[in-house]
C-alpha positions as CSV (number, residue, x, y, z in Angstrom):
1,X,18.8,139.8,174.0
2,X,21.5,141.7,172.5
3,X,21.9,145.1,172.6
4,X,20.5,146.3,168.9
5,X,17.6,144.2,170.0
6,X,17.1,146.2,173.2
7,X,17.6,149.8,171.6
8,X,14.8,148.6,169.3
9,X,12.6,147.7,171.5
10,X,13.2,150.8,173.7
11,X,12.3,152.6,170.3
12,X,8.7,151.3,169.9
13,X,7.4,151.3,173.2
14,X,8.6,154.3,174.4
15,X,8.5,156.4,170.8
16,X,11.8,158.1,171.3
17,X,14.6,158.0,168.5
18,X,17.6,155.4,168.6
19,X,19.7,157.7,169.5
20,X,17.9,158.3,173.1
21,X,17.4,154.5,173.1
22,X,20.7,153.5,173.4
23,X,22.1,156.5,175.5
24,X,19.2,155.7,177.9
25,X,20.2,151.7,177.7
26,X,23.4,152.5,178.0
27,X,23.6,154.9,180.7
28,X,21.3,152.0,182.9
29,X,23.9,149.2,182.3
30,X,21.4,148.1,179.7
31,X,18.6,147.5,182.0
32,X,15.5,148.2,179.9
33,X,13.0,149.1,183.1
34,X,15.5,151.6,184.5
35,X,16.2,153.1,181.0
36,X,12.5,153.4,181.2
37,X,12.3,155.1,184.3
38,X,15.7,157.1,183.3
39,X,13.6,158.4,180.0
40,X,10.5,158.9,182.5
41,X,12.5,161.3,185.2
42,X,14.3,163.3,181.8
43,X,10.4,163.8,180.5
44,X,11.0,162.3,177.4
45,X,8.2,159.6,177.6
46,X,4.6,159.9,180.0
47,X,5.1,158.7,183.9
48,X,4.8,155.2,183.9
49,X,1.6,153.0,185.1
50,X,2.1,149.6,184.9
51,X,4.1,146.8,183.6
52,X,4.1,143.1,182.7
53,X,6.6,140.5,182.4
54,X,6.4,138.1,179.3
55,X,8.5,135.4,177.9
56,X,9.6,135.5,174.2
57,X,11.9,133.0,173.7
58,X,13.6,132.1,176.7
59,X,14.6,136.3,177.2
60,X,12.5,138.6,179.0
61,X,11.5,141.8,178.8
62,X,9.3,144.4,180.4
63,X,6.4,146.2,178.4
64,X,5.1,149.2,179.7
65,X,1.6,151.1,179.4
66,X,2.2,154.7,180.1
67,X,-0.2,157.4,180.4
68,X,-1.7,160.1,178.1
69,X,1.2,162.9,178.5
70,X,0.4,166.2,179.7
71,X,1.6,167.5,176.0
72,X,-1.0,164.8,175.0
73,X,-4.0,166.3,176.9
74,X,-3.1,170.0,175.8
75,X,-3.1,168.8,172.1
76,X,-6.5,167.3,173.3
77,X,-7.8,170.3,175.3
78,X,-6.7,172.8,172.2
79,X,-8.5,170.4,169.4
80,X,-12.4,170.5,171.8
81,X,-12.0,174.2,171.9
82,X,-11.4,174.4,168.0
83,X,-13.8,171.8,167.9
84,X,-16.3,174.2,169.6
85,X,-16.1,177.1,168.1
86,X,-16.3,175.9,164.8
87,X,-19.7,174.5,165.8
88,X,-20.5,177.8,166.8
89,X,-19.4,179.2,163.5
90,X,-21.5,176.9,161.7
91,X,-24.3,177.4,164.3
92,X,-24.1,180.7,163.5
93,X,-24.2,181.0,159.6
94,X,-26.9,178.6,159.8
95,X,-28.6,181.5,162.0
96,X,-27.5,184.3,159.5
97,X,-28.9,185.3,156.2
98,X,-27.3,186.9,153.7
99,X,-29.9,189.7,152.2
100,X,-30.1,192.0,149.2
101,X,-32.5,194.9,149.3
102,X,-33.3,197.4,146.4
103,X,-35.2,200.8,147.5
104,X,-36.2,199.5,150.8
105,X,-37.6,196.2,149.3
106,X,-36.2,192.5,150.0
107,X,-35.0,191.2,146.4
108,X,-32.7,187.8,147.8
109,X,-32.7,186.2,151.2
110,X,-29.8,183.3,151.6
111,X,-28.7,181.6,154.5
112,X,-24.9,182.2,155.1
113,X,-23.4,179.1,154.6
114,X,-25.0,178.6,151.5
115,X,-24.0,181.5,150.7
116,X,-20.1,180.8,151.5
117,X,-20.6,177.5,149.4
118,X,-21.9,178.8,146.0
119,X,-18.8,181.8,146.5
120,X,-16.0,179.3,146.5
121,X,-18.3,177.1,143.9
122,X,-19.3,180.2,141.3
123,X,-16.8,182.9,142.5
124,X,-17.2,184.8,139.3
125,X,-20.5,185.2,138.1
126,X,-21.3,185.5,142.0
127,X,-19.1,188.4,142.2
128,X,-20.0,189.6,138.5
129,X,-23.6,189.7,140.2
130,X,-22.5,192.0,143.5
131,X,-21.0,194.2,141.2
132,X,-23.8,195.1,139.3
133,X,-26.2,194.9,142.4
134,X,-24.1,197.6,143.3
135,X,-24.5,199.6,140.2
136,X,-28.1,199.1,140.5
137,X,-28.6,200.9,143.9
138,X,-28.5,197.4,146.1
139,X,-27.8,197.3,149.8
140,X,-26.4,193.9,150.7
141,X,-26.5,192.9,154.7
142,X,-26.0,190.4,157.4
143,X,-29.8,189.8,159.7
144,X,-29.3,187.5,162.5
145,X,-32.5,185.2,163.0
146,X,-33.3,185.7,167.1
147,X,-34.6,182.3,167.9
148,X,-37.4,183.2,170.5
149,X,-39.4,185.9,168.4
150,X,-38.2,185.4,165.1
151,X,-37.3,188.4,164.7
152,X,-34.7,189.5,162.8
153,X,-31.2,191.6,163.3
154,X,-29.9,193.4,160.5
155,X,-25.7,194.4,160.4
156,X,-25.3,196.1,157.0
């Protein structure tokens, strides 16, 4: 296999750049398992687990499997927390109502998210229509639905 071959294949399985493919090949007398291991030790690819041999041609070559990295499993741990807590926030404006009240009395009951999907939808007559709620003595609020009584929480 020649050498351009070899910093190639380095390339794809290990997904580092040429440049660290052939410094790597070269600094292992162009030995593609301990250019792997040489990456491995400099933490530029996950710890090795296992390896095959397999003929292509007459030439062989090693292909490796390697691990999930521990960059890998951060990126992985930081995308379930988002993950979670925008379930929560959607939990949450499904559990919340948006409420307009004139002299005490309930005029408009809406649950949040709808409400958040008709303001980016009809931003302008929505807001033309809190303006002159306001003009016309309206209280506008938050009430949090409690799920065992039904009760409800009001954060104006």
């Amino acid at each position: 296999m020649e050498h351009i071959e070899m910093v190639e294949r380095l390339h794809e399985k290990a997904g580092i750049s040429y440049t660290d493919a052939k410094d790597a090949l070269e600094r292992s007398g162009w030995d593609m398992l301990e250019a792997l291991v040489l990456l491995e030790r400099e933490g530029k690819i996950a710890p090795l687990t296992a390896s095959t041999s397999s003929s292509d041609d007459g030439n062989s070559y090693e292909k490796v499997t390697a691990t999930a990295s521990r960059k890998d499993s951060n990126f992985h741990e930081t995308m379930n927390g988002a993950r979670e807590k925008l379930r929560k926030l959607f939990d949450d404006s499904l559990a919340t109502d948006f409420v307009v009240k004139r002299q005490g009395k309930e005029i408009f009951r809406l649950q949040v998210l709808i409400a958040l999907i008709l303001c980016i939808c009809l931003w302008e007559p929505i807001l033309a229509a809190l303006v002159i709620g306001l003009l016309c003595d309206c209280r506008y609020s938050f009430e949090r639905r409690k799920a065992v009584t039904g009760e409800k929480e009001s954060h104006e």
